[in-house]
C-alpha positions in Angstrom: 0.0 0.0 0.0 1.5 3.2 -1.0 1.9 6.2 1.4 -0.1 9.6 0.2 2.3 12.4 0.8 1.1 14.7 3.5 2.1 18.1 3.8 2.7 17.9 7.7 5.5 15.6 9.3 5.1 12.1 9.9 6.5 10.2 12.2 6.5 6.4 12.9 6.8 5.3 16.3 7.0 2.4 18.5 4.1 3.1 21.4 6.5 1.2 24.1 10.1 2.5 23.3 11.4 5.4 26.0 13.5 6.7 22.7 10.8 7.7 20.9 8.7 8.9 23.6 11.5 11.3 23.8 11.1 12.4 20.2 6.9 12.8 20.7 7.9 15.1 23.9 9.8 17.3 21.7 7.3 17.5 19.3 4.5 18.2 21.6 6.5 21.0 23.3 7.0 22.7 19.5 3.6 22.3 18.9 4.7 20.8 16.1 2.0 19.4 13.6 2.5 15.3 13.2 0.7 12.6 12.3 2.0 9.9 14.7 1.3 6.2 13.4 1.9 3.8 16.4 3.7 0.6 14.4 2.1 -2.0 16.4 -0.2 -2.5 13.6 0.5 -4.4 10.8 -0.9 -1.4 8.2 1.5 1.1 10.1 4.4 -1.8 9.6 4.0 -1.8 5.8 3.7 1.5 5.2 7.2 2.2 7.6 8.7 0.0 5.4 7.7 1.6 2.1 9.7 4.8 3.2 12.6 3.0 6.0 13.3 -0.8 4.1 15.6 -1.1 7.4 12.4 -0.7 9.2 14.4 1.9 12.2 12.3 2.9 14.7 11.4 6.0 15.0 11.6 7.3 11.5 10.6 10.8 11.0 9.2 12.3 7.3 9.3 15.7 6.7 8.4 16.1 3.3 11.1 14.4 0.7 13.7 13.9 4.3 13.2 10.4 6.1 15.2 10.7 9.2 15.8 7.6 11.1 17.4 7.1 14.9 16.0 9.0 18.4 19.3 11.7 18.3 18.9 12.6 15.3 15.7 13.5 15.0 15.8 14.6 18.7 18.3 17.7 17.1 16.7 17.8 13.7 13.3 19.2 15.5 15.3 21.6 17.6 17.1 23.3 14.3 14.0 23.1 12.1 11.8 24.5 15.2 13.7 27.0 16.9 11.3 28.2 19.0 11.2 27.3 21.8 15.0 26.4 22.0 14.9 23.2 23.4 18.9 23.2 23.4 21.1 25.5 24.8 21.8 28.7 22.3 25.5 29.3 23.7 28.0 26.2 22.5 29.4 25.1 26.0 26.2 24.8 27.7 24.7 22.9 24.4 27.8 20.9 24.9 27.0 20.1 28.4 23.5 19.3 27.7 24.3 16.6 24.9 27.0 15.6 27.7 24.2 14.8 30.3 21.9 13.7 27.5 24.5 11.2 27.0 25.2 9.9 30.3 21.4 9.4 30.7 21.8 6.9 28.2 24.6 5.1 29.3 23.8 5.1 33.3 20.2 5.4 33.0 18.8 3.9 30.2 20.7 1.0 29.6 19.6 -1.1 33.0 15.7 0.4 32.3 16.6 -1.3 28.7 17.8 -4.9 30.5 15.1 -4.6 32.5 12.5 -4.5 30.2 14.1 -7.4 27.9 13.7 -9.0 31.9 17.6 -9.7 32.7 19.0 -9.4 35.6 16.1 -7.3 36.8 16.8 -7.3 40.6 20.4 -6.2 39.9 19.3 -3.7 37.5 16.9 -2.5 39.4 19.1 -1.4 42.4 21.9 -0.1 40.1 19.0 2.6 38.4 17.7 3.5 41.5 21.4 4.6 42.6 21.8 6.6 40.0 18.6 8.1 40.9 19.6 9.1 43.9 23.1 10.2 43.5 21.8 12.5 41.9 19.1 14.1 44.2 21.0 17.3 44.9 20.6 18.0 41.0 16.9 18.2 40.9 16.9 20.6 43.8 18.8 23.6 42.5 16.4 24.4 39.5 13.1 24.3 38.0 14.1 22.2 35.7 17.4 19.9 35.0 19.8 22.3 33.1 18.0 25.6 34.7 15.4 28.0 34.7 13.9 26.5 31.1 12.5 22.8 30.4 15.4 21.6 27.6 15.9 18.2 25.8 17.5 16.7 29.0 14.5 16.8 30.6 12.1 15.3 28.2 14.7 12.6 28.7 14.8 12.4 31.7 10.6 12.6 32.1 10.0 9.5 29.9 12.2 7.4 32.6 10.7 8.8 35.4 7.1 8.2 33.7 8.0 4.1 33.7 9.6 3.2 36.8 6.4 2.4 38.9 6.0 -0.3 35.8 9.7 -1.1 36.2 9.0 -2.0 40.2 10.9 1.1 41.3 10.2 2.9 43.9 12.1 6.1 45.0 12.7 6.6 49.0 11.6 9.3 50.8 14.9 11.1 50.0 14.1 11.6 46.2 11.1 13.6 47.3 13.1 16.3 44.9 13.4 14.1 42.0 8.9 13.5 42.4 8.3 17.0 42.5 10.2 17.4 39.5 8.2 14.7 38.0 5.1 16.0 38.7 5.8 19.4 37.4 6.6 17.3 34.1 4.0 14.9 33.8 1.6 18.3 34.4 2.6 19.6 31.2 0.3 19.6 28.9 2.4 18.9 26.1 3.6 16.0 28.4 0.3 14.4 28.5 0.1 15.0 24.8 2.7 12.7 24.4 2.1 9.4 25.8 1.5 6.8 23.6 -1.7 4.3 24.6 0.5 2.1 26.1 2.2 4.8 27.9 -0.8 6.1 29.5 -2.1 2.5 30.5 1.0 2.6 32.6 -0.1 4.8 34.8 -4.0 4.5 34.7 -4.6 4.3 38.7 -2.0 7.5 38.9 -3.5 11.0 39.7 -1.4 12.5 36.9 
């Protein structure tokens, strides 16, 4: 079945993956206009594959551009939709927020990853949840991660806070920093705006 070109963006995304939550946050906080096909259907599927043979999830089309991997994309919507800067203007600090965005992948993501593929969940559990905390002091200083302004490390950093109660982690009574944060994200409209069906089903007995 052939895809009809659409004069807004398109963007293909799998409804469970924290990566490409991150890429619907940004787009929800650019207001950007999207037609978001969930590929857990087999009619999303084909049609990914008519415009990504590799099938990469998420894959973004903006017109004749197919743009395939989270970063990528993730830095492609802050150039083409400056407003509002979602990355540092000045180099060093954009510097230092790809740093951070960076480490959230390696120390964060990577045991959420393990334990969703189920290994070694106890272990991985314990060694997210101390990353977590080490970094309390963090989440104290600012409104937001990097400052006074919700940035790109942040919507990171929102779609891993969003899964741990499904993960089976709970944060002590010391993170009470870290859950205020939360909550001032998951408040967010554009937040809310975000969450795939799956997503939201996560948290159905929430108040958020």
């Amino acid at each position: 079945m052939a895809v009809v070109k659409r004069s807004v963006m398109t963007l293909f995304s799998d409804p469970k993956s924290i990566h490409d939550h991150c890429v619907r946050i940004v787009l929800a906080e650019k207001a950007v206009t999207a037609d978001v096909y969930y590929v857990d259907e087999p009619i999303s599927r084909e049609n990914l594959l008519e415009l990504n043979p590799e099938g990469v999830l998420p894959t973004l089309i903006d017109r004749d551009l197919v743009l395939m991997y989270g970063k990528i994309i993730l830095e492609y919507l802050d150039e083409r939709f400056p407003h509002p800067p979602l990355l540092p203007v000045y180099p060093v600090l954009r510097a230092k927020a790809r740093l951070m965005m960076t480490q959230i992948e390696k120390d964060w993501y990577q045991p959420l990853l393990a334990i969703e593929r189920g290994e070694s969940v106890s272990a991985n559990r314990k060694v997210l949840l101390d990353y977590l905390v080490k970094v309390v002091p963090l989440f104290e200083r600012e409104p937001f991660f990097m400052g006074e302004d919700f940035s790109m490390v942040d919507c990171c950093i929102a779609a891993l806070l969003w899964r741990l109660p499904s993960l089976g982690i709970e944060l002590p009574e010391q993170a009470e920093p870290v859950l205020a944060y939360a909550e001032r994200i998951f408040e967010r409209n554009s937040f809310q705006a975000s969450l795939s069906p799956y997503e939201v089903s996560l948290r159905e007995t929430d108040d958020f």
